[in-house]
Backbone as XML, in Angstrom:
<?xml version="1.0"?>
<chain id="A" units="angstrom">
  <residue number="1" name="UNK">
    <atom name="N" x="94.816" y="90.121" z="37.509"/>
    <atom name="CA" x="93.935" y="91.268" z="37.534"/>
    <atom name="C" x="94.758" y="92.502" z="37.913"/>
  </residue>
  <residue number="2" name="UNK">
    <atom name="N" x="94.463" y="93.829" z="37.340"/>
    <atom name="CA" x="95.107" y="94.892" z="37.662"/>
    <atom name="C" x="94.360" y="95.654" z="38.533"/>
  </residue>
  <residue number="3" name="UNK">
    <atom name="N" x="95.857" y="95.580" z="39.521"/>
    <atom name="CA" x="95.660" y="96.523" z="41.176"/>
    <atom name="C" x="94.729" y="97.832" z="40.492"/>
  </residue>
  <residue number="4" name="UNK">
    <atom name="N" x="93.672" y="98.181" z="41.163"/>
    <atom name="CA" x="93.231" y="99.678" z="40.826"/>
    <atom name="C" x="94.121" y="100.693" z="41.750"/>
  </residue>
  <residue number="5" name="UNK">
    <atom name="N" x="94.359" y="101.584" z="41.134"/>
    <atom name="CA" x="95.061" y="102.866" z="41.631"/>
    <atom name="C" x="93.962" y="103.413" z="42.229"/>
  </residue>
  <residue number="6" name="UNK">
    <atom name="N" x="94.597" y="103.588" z="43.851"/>
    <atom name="CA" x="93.626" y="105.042" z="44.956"/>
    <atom name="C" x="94.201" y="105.889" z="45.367"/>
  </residue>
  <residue number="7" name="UNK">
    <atom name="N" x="93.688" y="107.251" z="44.681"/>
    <atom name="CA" x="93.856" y="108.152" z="44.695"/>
    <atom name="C" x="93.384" y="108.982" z="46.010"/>
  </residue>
  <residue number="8" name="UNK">
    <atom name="N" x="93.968" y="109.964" z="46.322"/>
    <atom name="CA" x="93.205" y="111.032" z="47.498"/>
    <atom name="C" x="91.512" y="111.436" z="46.394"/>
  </residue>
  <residue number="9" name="UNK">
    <atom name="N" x="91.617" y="112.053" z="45.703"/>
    <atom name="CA" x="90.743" y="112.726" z="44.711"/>
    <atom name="C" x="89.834" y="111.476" z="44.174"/>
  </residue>
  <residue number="10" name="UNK">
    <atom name="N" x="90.214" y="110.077" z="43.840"/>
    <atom name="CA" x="89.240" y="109.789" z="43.190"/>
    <atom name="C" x="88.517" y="108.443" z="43.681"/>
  </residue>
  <residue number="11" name="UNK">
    <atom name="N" x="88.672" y="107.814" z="44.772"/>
    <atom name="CA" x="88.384" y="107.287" z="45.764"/>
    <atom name="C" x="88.287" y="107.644" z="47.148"/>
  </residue>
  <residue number="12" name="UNK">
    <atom name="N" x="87.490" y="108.843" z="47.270"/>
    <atom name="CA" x="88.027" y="109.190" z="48.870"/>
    <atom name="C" x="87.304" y="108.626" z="49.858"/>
  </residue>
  <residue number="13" name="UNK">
    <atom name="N" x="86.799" y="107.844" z="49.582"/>
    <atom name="CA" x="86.261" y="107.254" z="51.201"/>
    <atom name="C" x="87.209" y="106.066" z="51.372"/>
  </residue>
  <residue number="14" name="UNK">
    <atom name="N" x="87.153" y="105.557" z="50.062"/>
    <atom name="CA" x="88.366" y="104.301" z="50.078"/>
    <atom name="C" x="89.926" y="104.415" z="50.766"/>
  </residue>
  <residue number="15" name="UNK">
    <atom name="N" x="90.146" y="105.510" z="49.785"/>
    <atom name="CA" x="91.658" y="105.964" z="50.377"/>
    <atom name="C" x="91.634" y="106.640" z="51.824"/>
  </residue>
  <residue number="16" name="UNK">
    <atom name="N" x="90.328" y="107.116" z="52.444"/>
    <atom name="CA" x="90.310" y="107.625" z="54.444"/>
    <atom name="C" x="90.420" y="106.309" z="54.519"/>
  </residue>
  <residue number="17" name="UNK">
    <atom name="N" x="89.893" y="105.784" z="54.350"/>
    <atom name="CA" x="89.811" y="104.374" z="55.390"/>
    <atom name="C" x="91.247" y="103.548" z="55.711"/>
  </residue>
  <residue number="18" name="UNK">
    <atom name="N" x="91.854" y="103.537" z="54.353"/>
    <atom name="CA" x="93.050" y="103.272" z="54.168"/>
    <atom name="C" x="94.140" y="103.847" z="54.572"/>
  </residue>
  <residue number="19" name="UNK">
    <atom name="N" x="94.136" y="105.217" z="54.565"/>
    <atom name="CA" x="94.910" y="105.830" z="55.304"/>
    <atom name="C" x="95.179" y="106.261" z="56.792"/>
  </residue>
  <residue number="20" name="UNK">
    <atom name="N" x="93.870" y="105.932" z="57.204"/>
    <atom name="CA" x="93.541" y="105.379" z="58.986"/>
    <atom name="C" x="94.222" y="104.340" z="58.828"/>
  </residue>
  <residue number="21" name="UNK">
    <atom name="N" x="94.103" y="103.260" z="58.231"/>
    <atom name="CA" x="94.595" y="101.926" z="58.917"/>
    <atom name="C" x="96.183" y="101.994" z="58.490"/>
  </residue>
  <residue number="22" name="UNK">
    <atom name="N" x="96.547" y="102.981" z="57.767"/>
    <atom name="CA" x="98.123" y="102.713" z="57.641"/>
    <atom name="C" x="98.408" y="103.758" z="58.496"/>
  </residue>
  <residue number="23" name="UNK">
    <atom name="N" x="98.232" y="104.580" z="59.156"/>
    <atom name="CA" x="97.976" y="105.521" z="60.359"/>
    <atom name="C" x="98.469" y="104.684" z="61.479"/>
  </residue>
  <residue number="24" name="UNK">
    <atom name="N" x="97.715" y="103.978" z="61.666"/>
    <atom name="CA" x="97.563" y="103.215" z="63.105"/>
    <atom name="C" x="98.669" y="102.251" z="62.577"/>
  </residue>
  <residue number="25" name="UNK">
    <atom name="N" x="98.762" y="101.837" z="61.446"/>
    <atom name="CA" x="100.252" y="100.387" z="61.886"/>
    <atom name="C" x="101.640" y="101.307" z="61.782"/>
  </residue>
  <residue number="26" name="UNK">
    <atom name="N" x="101.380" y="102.225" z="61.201"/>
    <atom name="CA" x="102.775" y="103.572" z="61.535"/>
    <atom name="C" x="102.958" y="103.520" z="63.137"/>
  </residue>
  <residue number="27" name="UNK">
    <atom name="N" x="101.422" y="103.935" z="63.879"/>
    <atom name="CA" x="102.108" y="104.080" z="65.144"/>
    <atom name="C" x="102.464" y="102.538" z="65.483"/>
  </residue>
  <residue number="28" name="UNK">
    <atom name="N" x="102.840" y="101.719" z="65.463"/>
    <atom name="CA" x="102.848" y="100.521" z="65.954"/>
    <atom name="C" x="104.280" y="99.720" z="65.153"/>
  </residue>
  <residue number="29" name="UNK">
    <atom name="N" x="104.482" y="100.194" z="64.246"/>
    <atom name="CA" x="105.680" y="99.966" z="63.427"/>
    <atom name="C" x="106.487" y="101.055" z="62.628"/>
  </residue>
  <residue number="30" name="UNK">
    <atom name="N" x="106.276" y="102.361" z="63.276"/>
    <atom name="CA" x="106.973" y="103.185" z="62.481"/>
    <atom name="C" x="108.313" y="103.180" z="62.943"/>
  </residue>
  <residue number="31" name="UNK">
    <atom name="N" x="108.577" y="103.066" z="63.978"/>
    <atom name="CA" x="110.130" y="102.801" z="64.207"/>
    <atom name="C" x="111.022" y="101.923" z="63.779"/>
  </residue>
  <residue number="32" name="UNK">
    <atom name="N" x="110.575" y="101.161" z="62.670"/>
    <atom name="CA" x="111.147" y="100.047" z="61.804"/>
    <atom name="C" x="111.689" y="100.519" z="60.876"/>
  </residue>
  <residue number="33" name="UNK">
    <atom name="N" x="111.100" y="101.775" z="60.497"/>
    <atom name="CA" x="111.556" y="102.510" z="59.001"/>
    <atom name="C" x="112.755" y="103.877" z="59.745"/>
  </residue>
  <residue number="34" name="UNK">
    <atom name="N" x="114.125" y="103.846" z="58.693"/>
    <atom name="CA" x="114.764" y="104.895" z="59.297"/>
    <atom name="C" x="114.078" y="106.382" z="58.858"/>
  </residue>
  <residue number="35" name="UNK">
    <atom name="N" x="114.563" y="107.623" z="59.583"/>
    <atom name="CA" x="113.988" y="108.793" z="59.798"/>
    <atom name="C" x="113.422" y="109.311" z="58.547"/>
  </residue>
  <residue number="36" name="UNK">
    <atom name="N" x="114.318" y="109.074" z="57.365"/>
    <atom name="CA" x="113.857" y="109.711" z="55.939"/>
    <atom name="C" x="112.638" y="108.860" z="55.534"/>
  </residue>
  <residue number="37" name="UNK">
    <atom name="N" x="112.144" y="107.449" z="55.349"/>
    <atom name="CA" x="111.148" y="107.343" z="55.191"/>
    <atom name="C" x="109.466" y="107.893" z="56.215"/>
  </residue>
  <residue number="38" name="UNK">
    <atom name="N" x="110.678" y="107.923" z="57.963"/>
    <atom name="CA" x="109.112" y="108.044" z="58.390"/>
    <atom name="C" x="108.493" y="109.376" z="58.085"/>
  </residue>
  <residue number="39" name="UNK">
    <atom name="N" x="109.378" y="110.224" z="57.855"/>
    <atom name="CA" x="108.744" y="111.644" z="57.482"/>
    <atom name="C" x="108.259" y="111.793" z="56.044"/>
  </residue>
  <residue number="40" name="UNK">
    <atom name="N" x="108.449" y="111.123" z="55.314"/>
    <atom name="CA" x="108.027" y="111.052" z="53.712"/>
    <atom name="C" x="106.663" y="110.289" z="54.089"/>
  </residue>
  <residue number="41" name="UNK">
    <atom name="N" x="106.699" y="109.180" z="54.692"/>
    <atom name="CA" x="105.464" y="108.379" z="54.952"/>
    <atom name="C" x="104.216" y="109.493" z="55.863"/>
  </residue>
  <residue number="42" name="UNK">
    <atom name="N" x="105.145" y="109.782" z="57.098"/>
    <atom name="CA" x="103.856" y="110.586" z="57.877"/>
    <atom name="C" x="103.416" y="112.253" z="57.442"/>
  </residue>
  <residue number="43" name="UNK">
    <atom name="N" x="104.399" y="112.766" z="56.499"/>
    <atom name="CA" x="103.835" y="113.861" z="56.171"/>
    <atom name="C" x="102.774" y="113.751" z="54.839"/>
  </residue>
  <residue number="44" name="UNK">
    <atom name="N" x="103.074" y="112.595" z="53.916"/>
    <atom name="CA" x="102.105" y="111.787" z="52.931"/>
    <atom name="C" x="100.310" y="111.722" z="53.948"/>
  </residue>
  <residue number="45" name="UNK">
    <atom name="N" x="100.887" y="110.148" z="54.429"/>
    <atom name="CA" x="99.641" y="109.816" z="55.381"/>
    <atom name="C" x="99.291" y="110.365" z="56.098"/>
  </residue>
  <residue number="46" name="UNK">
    <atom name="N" x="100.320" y="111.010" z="57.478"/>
    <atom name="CA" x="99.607" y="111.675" z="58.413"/>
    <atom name="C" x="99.360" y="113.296" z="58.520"/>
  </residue>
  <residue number="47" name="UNK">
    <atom name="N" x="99.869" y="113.331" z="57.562"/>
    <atom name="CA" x="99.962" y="115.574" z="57.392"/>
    <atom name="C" x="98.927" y="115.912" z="55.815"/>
  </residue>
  <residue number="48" name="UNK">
    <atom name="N" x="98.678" y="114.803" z="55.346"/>
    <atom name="CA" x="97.787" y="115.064" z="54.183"/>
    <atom name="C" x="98.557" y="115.872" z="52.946"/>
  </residue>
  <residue number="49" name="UNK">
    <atom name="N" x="100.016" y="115.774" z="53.010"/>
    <atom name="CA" x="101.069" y="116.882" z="51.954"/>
    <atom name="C" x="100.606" y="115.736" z="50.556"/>
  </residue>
  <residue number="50" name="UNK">
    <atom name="N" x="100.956" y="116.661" z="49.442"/>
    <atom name="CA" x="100.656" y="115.856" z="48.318"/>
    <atom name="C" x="102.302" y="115.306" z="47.913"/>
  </residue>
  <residue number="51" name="UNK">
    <atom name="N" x="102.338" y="114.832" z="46.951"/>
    <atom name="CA" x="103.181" y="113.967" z="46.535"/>
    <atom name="C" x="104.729" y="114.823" z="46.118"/>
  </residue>
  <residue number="52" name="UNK">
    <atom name="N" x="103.375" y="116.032" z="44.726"/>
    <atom name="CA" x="104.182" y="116.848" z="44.822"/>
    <atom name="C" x="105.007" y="117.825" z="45.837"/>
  </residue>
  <residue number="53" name="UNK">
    <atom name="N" x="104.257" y="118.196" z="46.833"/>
    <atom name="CA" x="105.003" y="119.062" z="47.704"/>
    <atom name="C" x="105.616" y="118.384" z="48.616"/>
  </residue>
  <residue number="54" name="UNK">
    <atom name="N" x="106.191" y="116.997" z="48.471"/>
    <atom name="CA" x="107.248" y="116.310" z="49.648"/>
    <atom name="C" x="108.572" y="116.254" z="48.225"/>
  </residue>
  <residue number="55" name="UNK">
    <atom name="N" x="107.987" y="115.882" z="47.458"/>
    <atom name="CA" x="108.752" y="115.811" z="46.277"/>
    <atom name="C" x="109.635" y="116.946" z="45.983"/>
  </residue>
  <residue number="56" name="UNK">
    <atom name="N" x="109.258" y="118.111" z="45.941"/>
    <atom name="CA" x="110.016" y="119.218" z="45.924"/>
    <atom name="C" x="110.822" y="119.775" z="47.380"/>
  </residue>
  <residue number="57" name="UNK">
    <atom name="N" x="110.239" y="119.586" z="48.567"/>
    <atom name="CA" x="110.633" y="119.584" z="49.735"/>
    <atom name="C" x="112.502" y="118.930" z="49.530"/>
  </residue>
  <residue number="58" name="UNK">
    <atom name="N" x="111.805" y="117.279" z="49.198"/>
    <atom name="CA" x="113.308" y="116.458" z="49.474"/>
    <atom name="C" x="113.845" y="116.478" z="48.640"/>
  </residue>
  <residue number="59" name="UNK">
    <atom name="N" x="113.795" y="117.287" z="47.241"/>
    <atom name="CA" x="114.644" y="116.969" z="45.987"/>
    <atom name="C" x="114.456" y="115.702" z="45.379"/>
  </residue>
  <residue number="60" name="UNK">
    <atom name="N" x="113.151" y="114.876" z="45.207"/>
    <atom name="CA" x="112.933" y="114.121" z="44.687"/>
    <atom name="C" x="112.051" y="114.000" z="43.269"/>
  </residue>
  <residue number="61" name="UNK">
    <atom name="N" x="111.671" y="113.055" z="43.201"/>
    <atom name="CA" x="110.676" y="113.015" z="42.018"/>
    <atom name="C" x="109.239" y="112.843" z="42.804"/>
  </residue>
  <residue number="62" name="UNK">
    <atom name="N" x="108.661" y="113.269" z="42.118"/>
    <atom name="CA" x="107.208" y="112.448" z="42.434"/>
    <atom name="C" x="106.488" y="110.987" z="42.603"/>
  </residue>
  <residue number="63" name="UNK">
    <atom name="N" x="107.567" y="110.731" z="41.402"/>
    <atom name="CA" x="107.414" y="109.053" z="40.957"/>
    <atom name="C" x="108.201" y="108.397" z="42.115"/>
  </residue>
  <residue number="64" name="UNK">
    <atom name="N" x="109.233" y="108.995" z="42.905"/>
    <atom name="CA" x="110.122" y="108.836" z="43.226"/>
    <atom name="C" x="109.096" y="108.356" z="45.559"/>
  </residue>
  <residue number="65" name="UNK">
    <atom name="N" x="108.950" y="109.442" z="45.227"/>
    <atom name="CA" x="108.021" y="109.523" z="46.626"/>
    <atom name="C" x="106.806" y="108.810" z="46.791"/>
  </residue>
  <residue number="66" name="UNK">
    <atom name="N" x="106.151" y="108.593" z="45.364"/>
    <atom name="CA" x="104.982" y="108.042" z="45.288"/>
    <atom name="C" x="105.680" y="106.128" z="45.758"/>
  </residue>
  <residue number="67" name="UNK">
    <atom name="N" x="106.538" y="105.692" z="45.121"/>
    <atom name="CA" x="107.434" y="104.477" z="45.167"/>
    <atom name="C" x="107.535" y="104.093" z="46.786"/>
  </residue>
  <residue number="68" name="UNK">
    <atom name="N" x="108.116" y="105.022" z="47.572"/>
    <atom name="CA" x="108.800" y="105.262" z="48.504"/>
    <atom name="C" x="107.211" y="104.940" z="49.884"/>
  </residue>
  <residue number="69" name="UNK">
    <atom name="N" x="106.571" y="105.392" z="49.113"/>
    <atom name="CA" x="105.229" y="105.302" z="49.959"/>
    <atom name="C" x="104.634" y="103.923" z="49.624"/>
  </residue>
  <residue number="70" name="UNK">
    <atom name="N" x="104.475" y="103.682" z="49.198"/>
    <atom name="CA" x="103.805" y="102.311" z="48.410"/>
    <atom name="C" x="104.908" y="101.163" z="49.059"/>
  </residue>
  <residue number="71" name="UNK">
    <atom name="N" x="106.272" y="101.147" z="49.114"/>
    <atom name="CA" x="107.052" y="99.886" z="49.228"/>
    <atom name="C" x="106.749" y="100.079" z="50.938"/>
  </residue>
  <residue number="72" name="UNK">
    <atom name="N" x="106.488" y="101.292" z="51.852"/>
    <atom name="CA" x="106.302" y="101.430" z="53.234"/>
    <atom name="C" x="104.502" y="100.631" z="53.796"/>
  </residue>
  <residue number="73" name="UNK">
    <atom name="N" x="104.234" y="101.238" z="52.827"/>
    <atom name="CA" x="102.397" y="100.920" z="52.832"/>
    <atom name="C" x="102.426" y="99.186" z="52.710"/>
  </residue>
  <residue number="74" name="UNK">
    <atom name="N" x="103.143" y="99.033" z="51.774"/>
    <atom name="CA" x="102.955" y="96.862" z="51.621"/>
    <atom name="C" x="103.818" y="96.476" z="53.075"/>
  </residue>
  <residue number="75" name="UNK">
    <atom name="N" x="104.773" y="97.058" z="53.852"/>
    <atom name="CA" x="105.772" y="96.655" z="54.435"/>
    <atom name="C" x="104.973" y="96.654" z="55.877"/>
  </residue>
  <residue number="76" name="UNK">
    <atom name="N" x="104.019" y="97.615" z="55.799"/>
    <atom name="CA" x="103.303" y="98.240" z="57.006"/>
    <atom name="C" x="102.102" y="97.046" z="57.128"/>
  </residue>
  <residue number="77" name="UNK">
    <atom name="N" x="101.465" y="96.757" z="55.805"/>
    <atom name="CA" x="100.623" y="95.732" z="56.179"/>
    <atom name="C" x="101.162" y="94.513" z="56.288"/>
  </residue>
  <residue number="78" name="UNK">
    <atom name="N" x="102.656" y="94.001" z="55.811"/>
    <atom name="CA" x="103.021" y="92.669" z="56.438"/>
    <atom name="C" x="103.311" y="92.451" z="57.450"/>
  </residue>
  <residue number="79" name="UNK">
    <atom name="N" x="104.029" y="93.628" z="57.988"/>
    <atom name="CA" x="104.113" y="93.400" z="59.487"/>
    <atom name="C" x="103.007" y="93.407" z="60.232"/>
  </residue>
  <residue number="80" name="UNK">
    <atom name="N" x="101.962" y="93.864" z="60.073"/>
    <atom name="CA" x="100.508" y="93.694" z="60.423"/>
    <atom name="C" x="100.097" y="92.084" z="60.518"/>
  </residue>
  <residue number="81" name="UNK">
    <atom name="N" x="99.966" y="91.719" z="59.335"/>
    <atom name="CA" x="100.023" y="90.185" z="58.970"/>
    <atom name="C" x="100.688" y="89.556" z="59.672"/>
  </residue>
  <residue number="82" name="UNK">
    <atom name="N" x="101.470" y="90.187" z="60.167"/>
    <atom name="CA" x="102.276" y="88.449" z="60.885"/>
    <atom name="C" x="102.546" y="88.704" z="62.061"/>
  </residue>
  <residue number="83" name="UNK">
    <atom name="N" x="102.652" y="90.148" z="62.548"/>
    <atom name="CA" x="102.365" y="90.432" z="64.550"/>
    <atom name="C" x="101.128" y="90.537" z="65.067"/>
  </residue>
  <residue number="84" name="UNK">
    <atom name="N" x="100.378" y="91.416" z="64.224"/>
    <atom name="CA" x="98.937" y="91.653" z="64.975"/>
    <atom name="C" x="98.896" y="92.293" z="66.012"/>
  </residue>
  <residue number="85" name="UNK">
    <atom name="N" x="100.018" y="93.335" z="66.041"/>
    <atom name="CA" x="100.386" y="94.431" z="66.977"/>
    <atom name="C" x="99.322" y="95.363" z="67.225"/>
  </residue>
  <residue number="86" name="UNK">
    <atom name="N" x="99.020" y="95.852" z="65.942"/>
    <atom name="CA" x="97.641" y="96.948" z="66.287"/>
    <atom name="C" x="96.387" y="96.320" z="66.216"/>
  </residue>
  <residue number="87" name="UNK">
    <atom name="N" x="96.046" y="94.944" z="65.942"/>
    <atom name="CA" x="94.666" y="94.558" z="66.120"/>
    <atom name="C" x="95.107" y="94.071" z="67.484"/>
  </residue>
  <residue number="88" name="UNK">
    <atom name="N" x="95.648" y="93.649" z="67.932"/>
    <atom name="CA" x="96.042" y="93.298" z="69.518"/>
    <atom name="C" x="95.448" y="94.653" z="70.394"/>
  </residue>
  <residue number="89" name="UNK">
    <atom name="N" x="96.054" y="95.748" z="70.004"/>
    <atom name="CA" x="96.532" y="97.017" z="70.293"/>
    <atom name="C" x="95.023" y="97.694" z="70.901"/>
  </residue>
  <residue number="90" name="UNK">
    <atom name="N" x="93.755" y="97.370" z="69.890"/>
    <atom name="CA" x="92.669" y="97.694" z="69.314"/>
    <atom name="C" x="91.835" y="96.677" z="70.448"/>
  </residue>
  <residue number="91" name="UNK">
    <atom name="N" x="92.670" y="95.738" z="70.594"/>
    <atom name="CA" x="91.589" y="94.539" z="70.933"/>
    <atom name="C" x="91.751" y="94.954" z="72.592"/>
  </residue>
  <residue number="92" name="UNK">
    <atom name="N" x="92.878" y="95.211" z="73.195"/>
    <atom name="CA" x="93.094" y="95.723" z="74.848"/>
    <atom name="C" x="92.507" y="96.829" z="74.969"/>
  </residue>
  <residue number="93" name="UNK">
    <atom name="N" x="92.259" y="97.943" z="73.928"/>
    <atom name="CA" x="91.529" y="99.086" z="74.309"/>
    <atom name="C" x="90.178" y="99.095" z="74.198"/>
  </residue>
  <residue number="94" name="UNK">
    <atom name="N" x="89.013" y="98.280" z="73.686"/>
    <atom name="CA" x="87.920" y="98.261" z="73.337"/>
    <atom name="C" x="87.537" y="96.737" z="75.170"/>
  </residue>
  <residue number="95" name="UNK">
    <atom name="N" x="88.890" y="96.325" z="75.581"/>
    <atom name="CA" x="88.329" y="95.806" z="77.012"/>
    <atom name="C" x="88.570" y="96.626" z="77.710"/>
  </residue>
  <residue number="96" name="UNK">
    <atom name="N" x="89.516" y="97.511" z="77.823"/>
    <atom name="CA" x="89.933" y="98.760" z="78.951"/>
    <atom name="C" x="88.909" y="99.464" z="78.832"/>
  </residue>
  <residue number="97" name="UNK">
    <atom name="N" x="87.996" y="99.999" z="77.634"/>
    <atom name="CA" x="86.731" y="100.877" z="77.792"/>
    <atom name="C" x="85.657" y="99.957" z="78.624"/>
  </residue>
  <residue number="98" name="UNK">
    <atom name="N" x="85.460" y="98.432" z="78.578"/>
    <atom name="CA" x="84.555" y="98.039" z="78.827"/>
    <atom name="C" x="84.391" y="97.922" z="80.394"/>
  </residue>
  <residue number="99" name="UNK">
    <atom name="N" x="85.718" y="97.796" z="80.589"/>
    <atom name="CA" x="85.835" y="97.392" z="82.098"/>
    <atom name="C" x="85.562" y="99.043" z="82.712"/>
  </residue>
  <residue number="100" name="UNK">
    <atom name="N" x="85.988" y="99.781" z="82.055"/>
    <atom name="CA" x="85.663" y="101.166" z="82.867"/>
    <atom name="C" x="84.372" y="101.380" z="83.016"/>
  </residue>
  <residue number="101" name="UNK">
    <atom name="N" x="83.674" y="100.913" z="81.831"/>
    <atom name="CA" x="82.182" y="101.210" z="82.042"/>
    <atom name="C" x="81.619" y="99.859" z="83.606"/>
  </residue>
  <residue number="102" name="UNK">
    <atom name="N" x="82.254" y="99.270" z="83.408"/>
    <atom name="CA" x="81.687" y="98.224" z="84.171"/>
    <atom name="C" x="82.074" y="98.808" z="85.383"/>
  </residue>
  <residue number="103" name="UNK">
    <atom name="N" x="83.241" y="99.404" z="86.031"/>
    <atom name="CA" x="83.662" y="99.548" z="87.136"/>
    <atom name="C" x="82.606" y="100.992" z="87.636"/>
  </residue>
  <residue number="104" name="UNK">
    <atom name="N" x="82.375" y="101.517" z="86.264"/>
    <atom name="CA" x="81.213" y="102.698" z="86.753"/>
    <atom name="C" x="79.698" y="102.017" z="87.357"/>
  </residue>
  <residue number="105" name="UNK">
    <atom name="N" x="79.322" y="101.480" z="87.209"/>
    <atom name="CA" x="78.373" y="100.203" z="87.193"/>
    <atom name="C" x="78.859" y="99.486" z="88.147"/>
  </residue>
  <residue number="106" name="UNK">
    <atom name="N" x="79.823" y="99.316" z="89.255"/>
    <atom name="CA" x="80.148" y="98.323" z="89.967"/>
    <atom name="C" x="79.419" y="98.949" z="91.242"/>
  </residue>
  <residue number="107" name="UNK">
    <atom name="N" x="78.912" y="98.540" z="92.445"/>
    <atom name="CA" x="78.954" y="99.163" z="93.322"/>
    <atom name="C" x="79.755" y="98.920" z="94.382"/>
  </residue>
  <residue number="108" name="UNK">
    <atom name="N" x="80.965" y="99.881" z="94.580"/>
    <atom name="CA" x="81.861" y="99.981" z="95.623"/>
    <atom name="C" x="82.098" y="101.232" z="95.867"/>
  </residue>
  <residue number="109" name="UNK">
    <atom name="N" x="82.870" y="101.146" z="97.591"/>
    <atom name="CA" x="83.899" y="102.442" z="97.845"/>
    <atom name="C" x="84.201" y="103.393" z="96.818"/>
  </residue>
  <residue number="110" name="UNK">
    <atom name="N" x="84.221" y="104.939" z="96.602"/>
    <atom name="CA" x="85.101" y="105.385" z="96.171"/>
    <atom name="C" x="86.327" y="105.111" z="95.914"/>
  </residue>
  <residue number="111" name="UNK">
    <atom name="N" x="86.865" y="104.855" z="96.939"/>
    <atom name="CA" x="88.813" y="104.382" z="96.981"/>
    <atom name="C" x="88.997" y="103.312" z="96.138"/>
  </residue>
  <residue number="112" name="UNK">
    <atom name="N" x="88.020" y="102.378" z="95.760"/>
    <atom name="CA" x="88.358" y="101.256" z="95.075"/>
    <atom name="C" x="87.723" y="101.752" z="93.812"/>
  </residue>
  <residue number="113" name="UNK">
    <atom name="N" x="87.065" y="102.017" z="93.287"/>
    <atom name="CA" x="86.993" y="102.205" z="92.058"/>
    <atom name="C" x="87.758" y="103.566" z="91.576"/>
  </residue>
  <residue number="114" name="UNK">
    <atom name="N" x="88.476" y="104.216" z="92.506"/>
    <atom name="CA" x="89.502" y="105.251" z="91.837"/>
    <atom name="C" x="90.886" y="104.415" z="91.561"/>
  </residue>
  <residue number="115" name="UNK">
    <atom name="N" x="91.250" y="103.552" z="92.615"/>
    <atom name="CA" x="92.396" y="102.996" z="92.461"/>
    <atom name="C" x="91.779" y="101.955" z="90.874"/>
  </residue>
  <residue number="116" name="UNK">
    <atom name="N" x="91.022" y="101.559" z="90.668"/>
    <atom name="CA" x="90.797" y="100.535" z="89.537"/>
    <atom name="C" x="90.963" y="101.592" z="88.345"/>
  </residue>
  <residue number="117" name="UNK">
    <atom name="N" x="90.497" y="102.590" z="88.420"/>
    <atom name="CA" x="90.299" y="103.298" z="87.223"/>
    <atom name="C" x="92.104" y="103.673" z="87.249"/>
  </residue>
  <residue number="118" name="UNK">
    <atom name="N" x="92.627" y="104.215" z="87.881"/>
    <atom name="CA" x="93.795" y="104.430" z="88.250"/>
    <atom name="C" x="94.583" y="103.072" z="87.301"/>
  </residue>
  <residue number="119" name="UNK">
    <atom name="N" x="94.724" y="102.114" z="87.703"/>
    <atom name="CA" x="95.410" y="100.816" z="87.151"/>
    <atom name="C" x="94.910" y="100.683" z="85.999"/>
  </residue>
  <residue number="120" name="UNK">
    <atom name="N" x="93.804" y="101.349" z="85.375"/>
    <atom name="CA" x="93.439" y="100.880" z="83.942"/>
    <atom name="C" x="94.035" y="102.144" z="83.129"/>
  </residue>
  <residue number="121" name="UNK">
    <atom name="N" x="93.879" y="103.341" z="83.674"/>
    <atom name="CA" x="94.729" y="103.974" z="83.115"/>
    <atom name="C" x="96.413" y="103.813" z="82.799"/>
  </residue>
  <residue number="122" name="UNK">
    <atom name="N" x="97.001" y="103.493" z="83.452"/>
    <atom name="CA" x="98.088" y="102.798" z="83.893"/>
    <atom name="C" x="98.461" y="101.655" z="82.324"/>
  </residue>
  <residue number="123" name="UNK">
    <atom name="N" x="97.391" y="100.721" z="82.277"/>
    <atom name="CA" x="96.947" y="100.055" z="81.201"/>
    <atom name="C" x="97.220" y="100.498" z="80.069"/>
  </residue>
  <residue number="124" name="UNK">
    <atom name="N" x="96.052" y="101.523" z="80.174"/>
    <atom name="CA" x="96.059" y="102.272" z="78.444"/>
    <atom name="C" x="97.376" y="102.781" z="78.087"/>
  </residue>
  <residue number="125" name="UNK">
    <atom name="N" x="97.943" y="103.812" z="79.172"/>
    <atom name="CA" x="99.230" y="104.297" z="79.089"/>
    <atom name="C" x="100.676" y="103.146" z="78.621"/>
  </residue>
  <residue number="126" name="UNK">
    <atom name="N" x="100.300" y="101.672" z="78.790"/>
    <atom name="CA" x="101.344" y="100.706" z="78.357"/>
    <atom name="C" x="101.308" y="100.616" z="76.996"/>
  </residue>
  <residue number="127" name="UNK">
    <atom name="N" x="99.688" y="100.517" z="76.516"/>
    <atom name="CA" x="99.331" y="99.971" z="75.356"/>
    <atom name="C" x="99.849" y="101.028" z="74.087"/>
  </residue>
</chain>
């Protein structure tokens, strides 16, 4: 079966969604790719530049950048596939919200629920 092509213009809810989730495994694996792809990749995905205007930027082709994005985009979801870095990532921050709500909801001391909130921040800041 032939891959359908997604476009910014002609799928756009398809291609946001998609471009969030290659968003988030950038932050989580962009340091895998050396400097010239991550800026071709994050000014693509994360700066919204079109194809053409990175293309003319780096002295490339279009075809050339469009390639360059696509072999990062499959590379971004295998490493996804096989660490589970950002659903991990996703999965500690959706308990760090819960526990905060809970610790708001706890009844104690001030001092102890600042120091807790304190250590969960601490948390988020690892993640």
């Amino acid at each position: 079966m032939e891959e359908q092509r997604k476009t910014k213009k002609s799928e756009p809810v398809d291609w946001l969604l998609e471009a969030l989730t290659l968003a988030r495994y950038f932050d989580s694996y962009g340091a895998l790719f050396d400097e010239h792809q991550r800026e071709i990749f994050e000014d693509y995905i994360c700066n919204d530049m079109s194809l053409a205007e990175i293309a003319d930027r780096e002295g490339m082709t279009r075809q050339g950048v469009s390639d360059l994005v696509k072999r990062i985009s499959r590379k971004l979801h295998e490493y996804e596939e096989s660490l589970h870095l950002s659903e991990r990532t996703e999965q500690a921050e959706r308990i760090v919200s819960e526990l905060q709500n809970r610790i708001m909801q706890y009844e104690a001391p001030d001092t102890v629920r600042t120091e807790m909130k304190e250590l969960l921040r601490q948390l988020m800041n690892v993640l």
